[in-house]
C-alpha positions, 0 to 999 in steps of 0.5 A, spaced: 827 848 522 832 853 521 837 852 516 845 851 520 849 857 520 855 856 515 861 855 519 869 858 518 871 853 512 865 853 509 865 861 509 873 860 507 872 857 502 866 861 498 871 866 499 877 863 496 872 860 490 870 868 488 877 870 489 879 865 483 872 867 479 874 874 479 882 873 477 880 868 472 874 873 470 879 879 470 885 876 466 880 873 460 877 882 460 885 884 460 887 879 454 880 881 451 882 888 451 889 888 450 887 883 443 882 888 440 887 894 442 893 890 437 886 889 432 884 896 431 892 899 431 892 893 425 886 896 422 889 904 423 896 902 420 892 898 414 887 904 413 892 910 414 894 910 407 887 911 404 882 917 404 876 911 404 876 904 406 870 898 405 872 892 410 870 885 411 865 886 405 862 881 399 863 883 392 860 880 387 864 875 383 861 876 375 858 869 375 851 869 379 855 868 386 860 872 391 867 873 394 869 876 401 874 882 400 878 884 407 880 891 405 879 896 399 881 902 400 881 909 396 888 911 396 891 917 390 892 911 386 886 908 385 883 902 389 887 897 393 885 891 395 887 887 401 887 880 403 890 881 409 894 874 413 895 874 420 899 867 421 906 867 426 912 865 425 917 864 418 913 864 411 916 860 405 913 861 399 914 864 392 910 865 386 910 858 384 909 854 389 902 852 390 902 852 397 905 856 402 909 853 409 908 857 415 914 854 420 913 857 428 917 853 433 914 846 433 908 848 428 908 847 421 902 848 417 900 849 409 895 854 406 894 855 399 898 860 395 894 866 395 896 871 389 892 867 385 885 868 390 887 876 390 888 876 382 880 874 382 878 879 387 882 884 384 878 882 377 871 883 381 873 890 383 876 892 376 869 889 374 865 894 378 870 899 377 872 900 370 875 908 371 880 907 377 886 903 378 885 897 381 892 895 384 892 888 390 896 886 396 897 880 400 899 883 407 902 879 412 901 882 420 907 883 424 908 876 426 910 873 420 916 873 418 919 871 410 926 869 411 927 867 404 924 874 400 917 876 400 913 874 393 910 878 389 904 882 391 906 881 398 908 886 403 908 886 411 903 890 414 909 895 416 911 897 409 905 899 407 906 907 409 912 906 406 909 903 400 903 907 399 904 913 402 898 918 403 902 924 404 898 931 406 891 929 406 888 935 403 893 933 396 891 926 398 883 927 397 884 933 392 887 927 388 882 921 389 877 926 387 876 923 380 874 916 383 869 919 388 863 918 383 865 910 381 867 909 388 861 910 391 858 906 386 861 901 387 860 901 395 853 900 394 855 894 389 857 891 396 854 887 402 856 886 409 860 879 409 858 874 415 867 873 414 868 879 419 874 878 423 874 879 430 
């Protein structure tokens, strides 16, 4: 028995489905795209003041166990570790304040204060690194927004050029030269983090 020939609606039909398949299929490539663009000009802005940098990495804590550092980076000034906070809308938070109040429109969320977190990553990495200047930043993306000042430590993405200027890059790698030794010591100290951010 031959199967029956598919008539005009059926056809139409499948034709439509495909169509919204591969539009619903696009849009999804198109915002993936675009997301990872935004992430690696992230990384590049974060990066730009360093001559090296480790990312997404454990370091070990000083008390048998481990701790999750976003960035380091080998800057002329020695060592900048970055816990980097990608949260949208208005930040209210200061260095007393045990949790932080992030306001977005409708949404209204907590998250504890980090400086006392970044404190301790700071002291992992002085640990490993006894010669260099370990400096630390909370660095907020282009989203967020902190109408009553930034606390300590705390900077947004766009203030890091400005802040930690490399300036000409040979002049910048002649003046980590004295880190070097300790800094690659200290990248085998590491290990990769199962944090990585996307």
């Amino acid at each position: 028995m031959t199967p029956a020939p598919l008539n005009s609606i059926t056809i139409a039909v499948v034709a439509v489905l495909a169509g919204i398949g591969i539009g619903l299929g696009l849009a999804w490539l198109w915002r993936w795209y675009r997301l990872r663009r935004q992430r690696l000009a992230l990384i590049a802005r974060i990066t730009s003041v360093s001559i090296d940098h480790v990312r997404d990495v454990l370091v070990p804590d000083g008390n048998g166990g481990v701790m999750h550092l976003d960035y380091v980076l080998l800057t002329p000034r020695g060592l900048l570790v970055i816990d980097l906070r990608d949260v949208s809308g208005n930040v209210f938070g200061s260095d007393q304040m045990s949790d932080w109040t992030v306001m977005d429109k409708a949404q209204r969320f907590t998250f504890p204060n980090p400086q006392g977190a970044l404190y301790d990553r700071v002291a992992a990495v002085k640990a490993l690194v006894v010669d260099v200047p370990v400096d630390g930043r909370i660095v907020f993306t282009r989203k967020a927004a902190f109408p009553k000042g930034l606390p300590r430590f705390t900077l947004g993405e766009d203030s890091m050029l400005s802040d930690y200027p490399l300036g000409d890059r040979a002049s910048a790698e002649r003046a980590c030269t004295p880190f070097q030794d300790s800094w690659q010591s200290f990248r085998k100290a590491l290990s990769p983090s199962p944090l990585v951010k996307p």
